[in-house]
Jmol script that loads the backbone (N, CA, C; Angstrom):
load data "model"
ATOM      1  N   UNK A   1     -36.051 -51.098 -15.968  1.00  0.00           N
ATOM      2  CA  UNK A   1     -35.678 -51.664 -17.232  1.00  0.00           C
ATOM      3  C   UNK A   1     -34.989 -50.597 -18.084  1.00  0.00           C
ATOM      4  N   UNK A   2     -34.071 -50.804 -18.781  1.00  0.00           N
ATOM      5  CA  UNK A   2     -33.156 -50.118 -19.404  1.00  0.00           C
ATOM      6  C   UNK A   2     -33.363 -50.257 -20.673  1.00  0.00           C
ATOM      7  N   UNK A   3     -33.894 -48.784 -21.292  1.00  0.00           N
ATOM      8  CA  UNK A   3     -34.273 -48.577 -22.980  1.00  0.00           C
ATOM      9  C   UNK A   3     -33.205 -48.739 -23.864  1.00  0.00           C
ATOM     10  N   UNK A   4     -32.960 -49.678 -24.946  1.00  0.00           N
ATOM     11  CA  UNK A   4     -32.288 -49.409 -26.231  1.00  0.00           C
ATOM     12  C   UNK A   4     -32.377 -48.399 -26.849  1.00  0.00           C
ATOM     13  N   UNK A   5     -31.217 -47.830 -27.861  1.00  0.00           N
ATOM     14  CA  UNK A   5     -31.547 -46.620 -28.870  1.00  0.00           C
ATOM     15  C   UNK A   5     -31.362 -47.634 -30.233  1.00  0.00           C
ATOM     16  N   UNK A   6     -31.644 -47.019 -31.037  1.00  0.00           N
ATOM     17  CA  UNK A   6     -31.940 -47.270 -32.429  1.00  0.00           C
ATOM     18  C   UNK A   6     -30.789 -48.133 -32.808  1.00  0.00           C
ATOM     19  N   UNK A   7     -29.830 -48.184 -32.155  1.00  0.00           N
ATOM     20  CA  UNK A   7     -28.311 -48.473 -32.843  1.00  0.00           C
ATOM     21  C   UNK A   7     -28.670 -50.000 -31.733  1.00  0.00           C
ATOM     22  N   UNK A   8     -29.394 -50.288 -30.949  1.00  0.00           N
ATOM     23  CA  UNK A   8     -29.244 -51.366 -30.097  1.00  0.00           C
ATOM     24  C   UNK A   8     -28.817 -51.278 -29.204  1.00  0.00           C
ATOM     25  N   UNK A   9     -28.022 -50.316 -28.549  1.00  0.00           N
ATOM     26  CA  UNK A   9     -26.529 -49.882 -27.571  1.00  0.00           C
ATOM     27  C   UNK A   9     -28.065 -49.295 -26.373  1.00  0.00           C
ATOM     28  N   UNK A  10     -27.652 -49.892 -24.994  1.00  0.00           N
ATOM     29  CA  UNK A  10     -28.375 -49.483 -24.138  1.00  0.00           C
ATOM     30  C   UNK A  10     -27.552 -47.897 -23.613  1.00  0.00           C
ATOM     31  N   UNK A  11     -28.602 -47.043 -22.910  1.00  0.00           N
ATOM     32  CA  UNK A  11     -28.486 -45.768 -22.669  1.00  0.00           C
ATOM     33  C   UNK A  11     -27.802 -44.867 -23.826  1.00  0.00           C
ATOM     34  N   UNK A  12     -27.272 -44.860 -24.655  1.00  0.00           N
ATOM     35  CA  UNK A  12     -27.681 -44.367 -25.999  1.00  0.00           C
ATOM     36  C   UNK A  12     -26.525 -42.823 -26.108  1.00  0.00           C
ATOM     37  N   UNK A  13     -25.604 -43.116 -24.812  1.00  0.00           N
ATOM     38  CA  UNK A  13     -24.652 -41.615 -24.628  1.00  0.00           C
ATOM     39  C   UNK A  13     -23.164 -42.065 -25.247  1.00  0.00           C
ATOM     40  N   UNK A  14     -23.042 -43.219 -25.202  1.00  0.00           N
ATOM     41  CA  UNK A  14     -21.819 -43.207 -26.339  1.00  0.00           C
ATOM     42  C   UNK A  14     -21.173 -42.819 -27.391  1.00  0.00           C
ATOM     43  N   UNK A  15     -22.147 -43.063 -28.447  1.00  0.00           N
ATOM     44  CA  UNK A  15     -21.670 -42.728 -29.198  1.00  0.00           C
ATOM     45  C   UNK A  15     -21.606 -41.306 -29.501  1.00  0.00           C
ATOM     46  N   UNK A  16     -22.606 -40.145 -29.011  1.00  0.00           N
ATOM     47  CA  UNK A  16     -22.003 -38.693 -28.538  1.00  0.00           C
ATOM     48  C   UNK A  16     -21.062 -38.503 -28.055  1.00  0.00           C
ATOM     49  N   UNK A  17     -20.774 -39.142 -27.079  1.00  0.00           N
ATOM     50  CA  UNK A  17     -19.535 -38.398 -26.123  1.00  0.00           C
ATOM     51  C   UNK A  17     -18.167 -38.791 -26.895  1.00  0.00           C
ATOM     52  N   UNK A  18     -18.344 -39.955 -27.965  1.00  0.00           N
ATOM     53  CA  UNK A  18     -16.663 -39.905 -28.721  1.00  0.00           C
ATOM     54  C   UNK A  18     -17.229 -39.095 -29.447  1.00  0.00           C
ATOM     55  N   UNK A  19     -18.093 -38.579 -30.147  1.00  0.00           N
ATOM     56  CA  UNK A  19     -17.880 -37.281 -31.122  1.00  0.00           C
ATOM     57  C   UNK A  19     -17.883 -36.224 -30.782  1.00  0.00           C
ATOM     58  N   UNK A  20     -18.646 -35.996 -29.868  1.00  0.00           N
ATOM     59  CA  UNK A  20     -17.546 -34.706 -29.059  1.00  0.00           C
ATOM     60  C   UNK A  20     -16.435 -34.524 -28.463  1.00  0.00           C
ATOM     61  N   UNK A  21     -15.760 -35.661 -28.324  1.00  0.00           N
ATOM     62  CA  UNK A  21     -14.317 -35.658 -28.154  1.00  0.00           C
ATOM     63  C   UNK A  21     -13.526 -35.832 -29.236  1.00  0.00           C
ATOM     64  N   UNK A  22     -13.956 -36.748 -30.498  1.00  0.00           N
ATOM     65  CA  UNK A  22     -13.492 -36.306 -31.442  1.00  0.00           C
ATOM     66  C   UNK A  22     -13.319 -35.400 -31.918  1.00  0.00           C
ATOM     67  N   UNK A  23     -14.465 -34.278 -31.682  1.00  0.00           N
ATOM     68  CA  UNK A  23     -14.457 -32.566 -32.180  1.00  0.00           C
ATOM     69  C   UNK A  23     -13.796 -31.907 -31.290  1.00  0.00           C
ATOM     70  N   UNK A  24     -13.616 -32.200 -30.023  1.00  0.00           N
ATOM     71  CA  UNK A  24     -12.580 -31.514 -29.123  1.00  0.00           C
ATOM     72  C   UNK A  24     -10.936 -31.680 -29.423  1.00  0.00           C
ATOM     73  N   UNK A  25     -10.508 -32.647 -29.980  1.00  0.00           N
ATOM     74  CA  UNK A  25      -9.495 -33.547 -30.207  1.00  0.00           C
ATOM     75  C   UNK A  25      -9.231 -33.058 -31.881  1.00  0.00           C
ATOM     76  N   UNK A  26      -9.899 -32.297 -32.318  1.00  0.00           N
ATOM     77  CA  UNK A  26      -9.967 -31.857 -34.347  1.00  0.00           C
ATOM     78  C   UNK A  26      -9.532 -30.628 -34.155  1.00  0.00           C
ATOM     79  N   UNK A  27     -10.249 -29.683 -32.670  1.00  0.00           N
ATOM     80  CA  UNK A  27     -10.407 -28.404 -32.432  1.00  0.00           C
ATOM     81  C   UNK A  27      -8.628 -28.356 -32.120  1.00  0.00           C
ATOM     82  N   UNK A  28      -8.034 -29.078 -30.790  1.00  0.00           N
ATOM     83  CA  UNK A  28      -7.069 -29.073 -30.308  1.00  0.00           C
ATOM     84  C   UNK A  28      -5.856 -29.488 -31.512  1.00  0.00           C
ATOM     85  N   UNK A  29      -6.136 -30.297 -32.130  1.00  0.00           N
ATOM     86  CA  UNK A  29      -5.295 -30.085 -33.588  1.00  0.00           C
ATOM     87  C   UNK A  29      -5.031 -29.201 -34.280  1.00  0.00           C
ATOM     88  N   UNK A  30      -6.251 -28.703 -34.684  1.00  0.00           N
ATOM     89  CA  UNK A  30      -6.070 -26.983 -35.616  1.00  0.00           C
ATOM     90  C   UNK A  30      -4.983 -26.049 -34.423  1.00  0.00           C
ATOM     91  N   UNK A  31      -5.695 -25.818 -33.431  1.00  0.00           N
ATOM     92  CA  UNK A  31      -4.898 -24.983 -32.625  1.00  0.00           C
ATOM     93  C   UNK A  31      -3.024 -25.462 -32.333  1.00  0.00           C
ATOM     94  N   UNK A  32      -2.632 -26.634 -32.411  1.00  0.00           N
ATOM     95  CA  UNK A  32      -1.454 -27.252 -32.146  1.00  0.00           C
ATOM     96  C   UNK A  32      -0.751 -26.546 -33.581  1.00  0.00           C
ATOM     97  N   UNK A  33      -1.865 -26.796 -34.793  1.00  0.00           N
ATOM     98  CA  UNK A  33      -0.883 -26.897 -36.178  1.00  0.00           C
ATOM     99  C   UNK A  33      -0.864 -25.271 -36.497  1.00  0.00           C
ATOM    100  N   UNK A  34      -1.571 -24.599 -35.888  1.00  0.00           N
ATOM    101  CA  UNK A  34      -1.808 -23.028 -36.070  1.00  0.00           C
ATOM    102  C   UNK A  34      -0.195 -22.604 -35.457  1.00  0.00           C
ATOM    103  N   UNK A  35      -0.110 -23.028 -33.844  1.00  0.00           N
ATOM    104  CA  UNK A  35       1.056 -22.749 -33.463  1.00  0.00           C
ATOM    105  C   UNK A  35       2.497 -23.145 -33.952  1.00  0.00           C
ATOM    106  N   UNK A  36       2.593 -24.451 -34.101  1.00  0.00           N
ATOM    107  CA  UNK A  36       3.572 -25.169 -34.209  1.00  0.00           C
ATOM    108  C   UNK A  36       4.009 -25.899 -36.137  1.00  0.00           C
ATOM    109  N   UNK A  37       3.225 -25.559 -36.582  1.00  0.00           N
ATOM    110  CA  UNK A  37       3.329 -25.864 -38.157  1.00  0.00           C
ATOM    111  C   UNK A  37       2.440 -27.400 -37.851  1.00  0.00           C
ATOM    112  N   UNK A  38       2.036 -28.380 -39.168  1.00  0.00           N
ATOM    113  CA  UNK A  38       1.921 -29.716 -39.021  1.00  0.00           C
ATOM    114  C   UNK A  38       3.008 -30.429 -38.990  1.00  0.00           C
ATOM    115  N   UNK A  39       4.259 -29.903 -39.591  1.00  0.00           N
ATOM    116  CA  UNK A  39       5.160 -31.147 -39.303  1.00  0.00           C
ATOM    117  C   UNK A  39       6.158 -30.924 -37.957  1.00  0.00           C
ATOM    118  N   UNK A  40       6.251 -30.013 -37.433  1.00  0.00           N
ATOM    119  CA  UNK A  40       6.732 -29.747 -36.041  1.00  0.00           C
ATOM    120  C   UNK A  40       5.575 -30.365 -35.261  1.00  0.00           C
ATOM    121  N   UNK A  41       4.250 -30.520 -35.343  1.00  0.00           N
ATOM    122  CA  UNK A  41       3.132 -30.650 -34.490  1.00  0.00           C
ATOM    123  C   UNK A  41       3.157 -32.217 -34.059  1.00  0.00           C
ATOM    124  N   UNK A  42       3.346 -32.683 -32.596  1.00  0.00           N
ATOM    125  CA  UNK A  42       3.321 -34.505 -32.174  1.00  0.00           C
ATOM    126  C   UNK A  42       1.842 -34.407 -31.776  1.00  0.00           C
ATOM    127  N   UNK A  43       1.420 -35.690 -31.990  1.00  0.00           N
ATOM    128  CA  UNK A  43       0.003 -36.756 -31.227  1.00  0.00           C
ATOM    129  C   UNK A  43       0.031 -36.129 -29.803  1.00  0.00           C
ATOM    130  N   UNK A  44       1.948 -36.211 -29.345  1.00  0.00           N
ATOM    131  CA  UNK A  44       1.553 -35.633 -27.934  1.00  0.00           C
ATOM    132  C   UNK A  44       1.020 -34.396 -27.187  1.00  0.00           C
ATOM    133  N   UNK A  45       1.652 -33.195 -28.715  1.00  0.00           N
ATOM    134  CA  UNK A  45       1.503 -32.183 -28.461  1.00  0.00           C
ATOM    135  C   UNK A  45      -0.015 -31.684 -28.281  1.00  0.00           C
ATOM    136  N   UNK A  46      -0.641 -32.752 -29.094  1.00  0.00           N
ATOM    137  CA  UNK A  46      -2.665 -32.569 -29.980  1.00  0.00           C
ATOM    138  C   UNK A  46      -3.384 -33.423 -27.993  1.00  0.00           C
ATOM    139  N   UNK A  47      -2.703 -34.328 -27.905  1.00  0.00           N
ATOM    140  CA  UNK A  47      -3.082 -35.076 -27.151  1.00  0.00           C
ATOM    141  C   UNK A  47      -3.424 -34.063 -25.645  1.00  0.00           C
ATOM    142  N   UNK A  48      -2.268 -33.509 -25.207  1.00  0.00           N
ATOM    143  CA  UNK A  48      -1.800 -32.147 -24.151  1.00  0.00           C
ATOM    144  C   UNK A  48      -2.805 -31.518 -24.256  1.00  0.00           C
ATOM    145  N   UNK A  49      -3.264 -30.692 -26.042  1.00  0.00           N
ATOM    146  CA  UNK A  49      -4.011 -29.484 -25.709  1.00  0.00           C
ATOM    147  C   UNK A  49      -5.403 -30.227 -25.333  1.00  0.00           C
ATOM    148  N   UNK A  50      -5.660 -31.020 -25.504  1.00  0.00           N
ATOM    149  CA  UNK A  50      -7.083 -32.100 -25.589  1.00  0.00           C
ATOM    150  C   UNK A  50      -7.389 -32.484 -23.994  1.00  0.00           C
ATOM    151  N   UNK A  51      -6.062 -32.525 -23.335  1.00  0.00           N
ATOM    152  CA  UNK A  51      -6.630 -32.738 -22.172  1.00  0.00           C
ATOM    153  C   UNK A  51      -6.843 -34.362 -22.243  1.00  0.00           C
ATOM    154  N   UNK A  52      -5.883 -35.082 -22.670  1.00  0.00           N
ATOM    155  CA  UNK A  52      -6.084 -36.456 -22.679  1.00  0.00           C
ATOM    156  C   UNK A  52      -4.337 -36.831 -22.760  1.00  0.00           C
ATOM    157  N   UNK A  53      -4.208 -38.258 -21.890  1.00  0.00           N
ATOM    158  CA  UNK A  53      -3.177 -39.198 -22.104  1.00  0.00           C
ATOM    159  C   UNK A  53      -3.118 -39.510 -23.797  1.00  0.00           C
ATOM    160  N   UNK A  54      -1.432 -39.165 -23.751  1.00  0.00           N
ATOM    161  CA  UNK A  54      -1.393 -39.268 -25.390  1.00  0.00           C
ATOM    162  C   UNK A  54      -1.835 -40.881 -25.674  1.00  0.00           C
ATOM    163  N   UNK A  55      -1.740 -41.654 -24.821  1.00  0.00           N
ATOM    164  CA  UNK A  55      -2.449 -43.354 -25.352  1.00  0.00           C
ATOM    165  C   UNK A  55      -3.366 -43.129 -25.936  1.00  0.00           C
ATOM    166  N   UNK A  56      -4.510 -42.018 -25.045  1.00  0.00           N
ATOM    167  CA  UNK A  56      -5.880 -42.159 -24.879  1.00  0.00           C
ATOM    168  C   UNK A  56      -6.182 -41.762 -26.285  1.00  0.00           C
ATOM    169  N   UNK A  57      -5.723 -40.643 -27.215  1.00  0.00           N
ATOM    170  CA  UNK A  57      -5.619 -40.349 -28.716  1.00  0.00           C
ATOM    171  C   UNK A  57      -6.065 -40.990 -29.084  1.00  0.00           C
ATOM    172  N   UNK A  58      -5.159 -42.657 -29.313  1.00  0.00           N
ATOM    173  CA  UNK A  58      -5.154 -43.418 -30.414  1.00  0.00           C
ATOM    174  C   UNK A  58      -7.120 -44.551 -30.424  1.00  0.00           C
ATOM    175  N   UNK A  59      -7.344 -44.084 -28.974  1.00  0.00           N
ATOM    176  CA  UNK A  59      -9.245 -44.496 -29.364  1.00  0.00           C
ATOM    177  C   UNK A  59      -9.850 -44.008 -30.118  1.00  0.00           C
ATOM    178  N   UNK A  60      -9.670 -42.555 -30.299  1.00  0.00           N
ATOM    179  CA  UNK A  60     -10.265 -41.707 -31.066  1.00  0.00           C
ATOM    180  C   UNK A  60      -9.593 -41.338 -32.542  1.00  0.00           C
ATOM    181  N   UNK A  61      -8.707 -41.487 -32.378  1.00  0.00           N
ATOM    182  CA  UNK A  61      -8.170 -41.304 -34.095  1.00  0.00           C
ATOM    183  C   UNK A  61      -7.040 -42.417 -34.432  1.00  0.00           C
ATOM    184  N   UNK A  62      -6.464 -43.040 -35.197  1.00  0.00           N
ATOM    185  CA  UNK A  62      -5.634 -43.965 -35.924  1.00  0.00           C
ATOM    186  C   UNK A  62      -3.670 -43.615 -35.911  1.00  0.00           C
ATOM    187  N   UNK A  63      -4.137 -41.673 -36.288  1.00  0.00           N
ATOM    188  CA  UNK A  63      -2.881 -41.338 -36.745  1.00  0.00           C
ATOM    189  C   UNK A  63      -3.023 -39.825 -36.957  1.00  0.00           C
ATOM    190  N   UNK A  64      -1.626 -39.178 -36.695  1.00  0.00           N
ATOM    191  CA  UNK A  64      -1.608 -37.660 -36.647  1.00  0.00           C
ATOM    192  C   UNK A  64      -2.422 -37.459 -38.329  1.00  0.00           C
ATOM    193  N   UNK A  65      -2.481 -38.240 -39.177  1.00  0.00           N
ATOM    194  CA  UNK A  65      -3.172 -37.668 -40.386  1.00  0.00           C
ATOM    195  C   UNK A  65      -4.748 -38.093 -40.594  1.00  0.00           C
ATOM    196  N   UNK A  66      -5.035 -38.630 -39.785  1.00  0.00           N
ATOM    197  CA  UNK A  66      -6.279 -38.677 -39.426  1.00  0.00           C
ATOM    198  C   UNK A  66      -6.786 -37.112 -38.847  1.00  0.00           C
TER     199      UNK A  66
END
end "model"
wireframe off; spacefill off
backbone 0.3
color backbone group
């Protein structure tokens, strides 16, 4: 039988693993805008250092100003 967490969501690793990819994906931003300025800096470029399909971005954030 398979335990609920507090949120209702069975096995309970979801919603960690997008916030640590969100924080991987915040980290890989700073580092993009360090190099490249923010307005030279693309989704694709943030997306690359992240180690993710630039599609895959838009699960985790809305918009380069996010």
């Amino acid at each position: 039988m398979r335990q609920t967490t507090s949120t209702g969501r069975r096995g309970g690793s979801r919603p960690r693993q997008v916030g640590a990819k969100k924080q991987q994906i915040l980290e890989a931003a700073a580092k993009v805008f360090r190099h490249k300025g923010y307005d030279r800096a693309t989704l694709r470029d943030i997306a690359q250092e992240a180690g993710l399909l630039p599609g895959s971005l838009y699960y985790y954030i809305r918009s380069k100003e996010d």
